[in-house]
C-alpha positions as CSV (number, residue, x, y, z in Angstrom):
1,X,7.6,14.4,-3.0
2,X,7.5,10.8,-4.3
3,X,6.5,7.7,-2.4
4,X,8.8,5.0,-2.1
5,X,9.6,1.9,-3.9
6,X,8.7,-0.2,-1.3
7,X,4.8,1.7,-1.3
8,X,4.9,1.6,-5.1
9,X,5.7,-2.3,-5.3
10,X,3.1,-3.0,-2.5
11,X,0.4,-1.0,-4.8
12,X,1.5,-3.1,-7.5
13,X,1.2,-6.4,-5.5
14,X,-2.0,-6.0,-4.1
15,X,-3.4,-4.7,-7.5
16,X,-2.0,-7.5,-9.5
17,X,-3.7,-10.0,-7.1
18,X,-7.1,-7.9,-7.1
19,X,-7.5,-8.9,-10.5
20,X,-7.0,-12.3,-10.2
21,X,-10.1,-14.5,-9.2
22,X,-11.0,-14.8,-5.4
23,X,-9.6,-17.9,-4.9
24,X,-6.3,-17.8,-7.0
25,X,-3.1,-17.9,-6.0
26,X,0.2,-16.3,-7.9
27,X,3.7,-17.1,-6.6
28,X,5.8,-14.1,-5.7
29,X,8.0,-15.4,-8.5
30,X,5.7,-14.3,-10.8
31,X,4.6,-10.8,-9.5
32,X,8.4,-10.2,-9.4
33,X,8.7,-11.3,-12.9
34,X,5.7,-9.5,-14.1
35,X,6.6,-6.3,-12.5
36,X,10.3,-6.4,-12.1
37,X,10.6,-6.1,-8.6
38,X,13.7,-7.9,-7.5
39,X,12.5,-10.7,-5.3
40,X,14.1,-10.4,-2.5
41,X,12.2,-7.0,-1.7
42,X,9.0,-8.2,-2.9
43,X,9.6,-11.3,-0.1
44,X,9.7,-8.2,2.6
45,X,6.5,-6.5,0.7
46,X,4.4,-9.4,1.1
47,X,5.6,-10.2,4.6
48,X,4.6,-6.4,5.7
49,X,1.4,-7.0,3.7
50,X,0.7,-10.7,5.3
51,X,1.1,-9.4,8.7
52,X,-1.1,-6.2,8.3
53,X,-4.0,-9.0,7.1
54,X,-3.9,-7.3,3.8
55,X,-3.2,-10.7,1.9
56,X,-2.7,-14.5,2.6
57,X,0.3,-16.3,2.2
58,X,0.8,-20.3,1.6
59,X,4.2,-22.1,1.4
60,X,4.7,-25.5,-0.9
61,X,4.0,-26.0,-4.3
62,X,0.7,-25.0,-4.6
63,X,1.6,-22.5,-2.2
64,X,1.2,-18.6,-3.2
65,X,-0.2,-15.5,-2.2
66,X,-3.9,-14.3,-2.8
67,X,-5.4,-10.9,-0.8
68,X,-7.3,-11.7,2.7
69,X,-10.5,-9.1,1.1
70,X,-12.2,-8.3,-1.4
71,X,-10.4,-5.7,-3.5
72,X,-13.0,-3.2,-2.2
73,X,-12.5,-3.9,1.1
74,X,-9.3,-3.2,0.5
75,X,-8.0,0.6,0.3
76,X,-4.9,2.4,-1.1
77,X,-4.6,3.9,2.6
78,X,-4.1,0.3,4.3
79,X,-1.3,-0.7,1.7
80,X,1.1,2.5,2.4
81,X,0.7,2.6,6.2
82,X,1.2,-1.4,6.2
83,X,4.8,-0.7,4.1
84,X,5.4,2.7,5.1
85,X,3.2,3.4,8.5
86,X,1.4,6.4,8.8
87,X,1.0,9.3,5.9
88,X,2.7,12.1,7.2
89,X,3.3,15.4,4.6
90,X,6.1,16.9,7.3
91,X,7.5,15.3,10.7
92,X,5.4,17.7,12.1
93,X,2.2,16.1,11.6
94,X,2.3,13.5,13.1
95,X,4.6,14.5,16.0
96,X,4.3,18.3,17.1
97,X,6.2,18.5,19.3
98,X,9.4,17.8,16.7
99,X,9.1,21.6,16.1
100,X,8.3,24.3,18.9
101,X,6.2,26.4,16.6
102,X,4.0,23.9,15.8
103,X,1.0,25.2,17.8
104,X,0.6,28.5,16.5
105,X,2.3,27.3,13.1
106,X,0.3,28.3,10.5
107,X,2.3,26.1,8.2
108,X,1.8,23.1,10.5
109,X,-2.1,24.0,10.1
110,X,-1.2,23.6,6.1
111,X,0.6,20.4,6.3
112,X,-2.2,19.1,8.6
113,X,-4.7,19.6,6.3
114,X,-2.9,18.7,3.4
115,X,-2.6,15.6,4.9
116,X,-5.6,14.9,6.1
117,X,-7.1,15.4,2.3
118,X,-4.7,13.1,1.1
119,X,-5.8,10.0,3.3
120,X,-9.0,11.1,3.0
121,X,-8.7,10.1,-0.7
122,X,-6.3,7.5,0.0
123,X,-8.8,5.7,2.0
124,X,-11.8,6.0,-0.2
125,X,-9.8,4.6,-3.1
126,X,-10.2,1.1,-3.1
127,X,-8.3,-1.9,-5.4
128,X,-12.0,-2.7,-7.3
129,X,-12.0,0.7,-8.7
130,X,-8.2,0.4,-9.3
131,X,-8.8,-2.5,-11.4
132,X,-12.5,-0.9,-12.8
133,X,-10.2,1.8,-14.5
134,X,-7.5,-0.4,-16.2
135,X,-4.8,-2.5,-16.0
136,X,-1.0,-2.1,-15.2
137,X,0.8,-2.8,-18.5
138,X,2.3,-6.5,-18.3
């Protein structure tokens, strides 16, 4: 099981821009360059990103993108589910009734509670503690 690019690039983005100052701005030209994502996909990214309120975007030449929070305001839970929507170990999960033995399932049960510990530490990881432990090689 692997998340997808699209998840790993929007982890990258927001943790790039959590260690910049508050009230910096980077162009998406240079977090594609940095990180070689092709920029075309990172335009997607931080649209998906922009319209979940997880960053702010400005156009024109001092235009750029900066995050909307804090960095720990900001968790590891909100940037998959704005890319990716909701965390979801087997269709099951999140839709029972795409199997008919979820109910009494005790693999259902599994996946449920797999899941449910994995957003529980998605969402109590935030982008401060992200950058408190290090830095993405540049």
């Amino acid at each position: 099981m692997q998340i997808t690019h699209q998840a790993d690039y929007a982890i990258r983005t927001v943790f790039y821009l959590a260690r910049l100052n508050p009230d910096q701005k980077v162009s998406t030209r240079q977090i594609a360059k940095d990180y070689q994502i092709p920029p075309s996909f990172l335009t997607k990214i931080v649209s998906q990103l922009s319209i979940a309120g997880l960053i702010h975007t400005t156009r024109g030449a001092s235009g750029g993108v900066s995050l909307a929070h804090p960095p720990e305001k900001i968790t590891m839970l909100e940037v998959l589910e704005a890319v990716d929507g909701p965390i979801a170990l087997n269709d099951c999960v999140n839709d029972p009734e795409s199997c008919p033995f979820s109910k009494n399932c005790v693999l259902h049960h599994f996946w449920s509670d797999a899941t449910d510990e994995l957003v529980a530490r998605l969402k109590s990881t935030t982008f401060d503690q992200l950058v408190a432990n290090g830095s993405l090689i540049l």
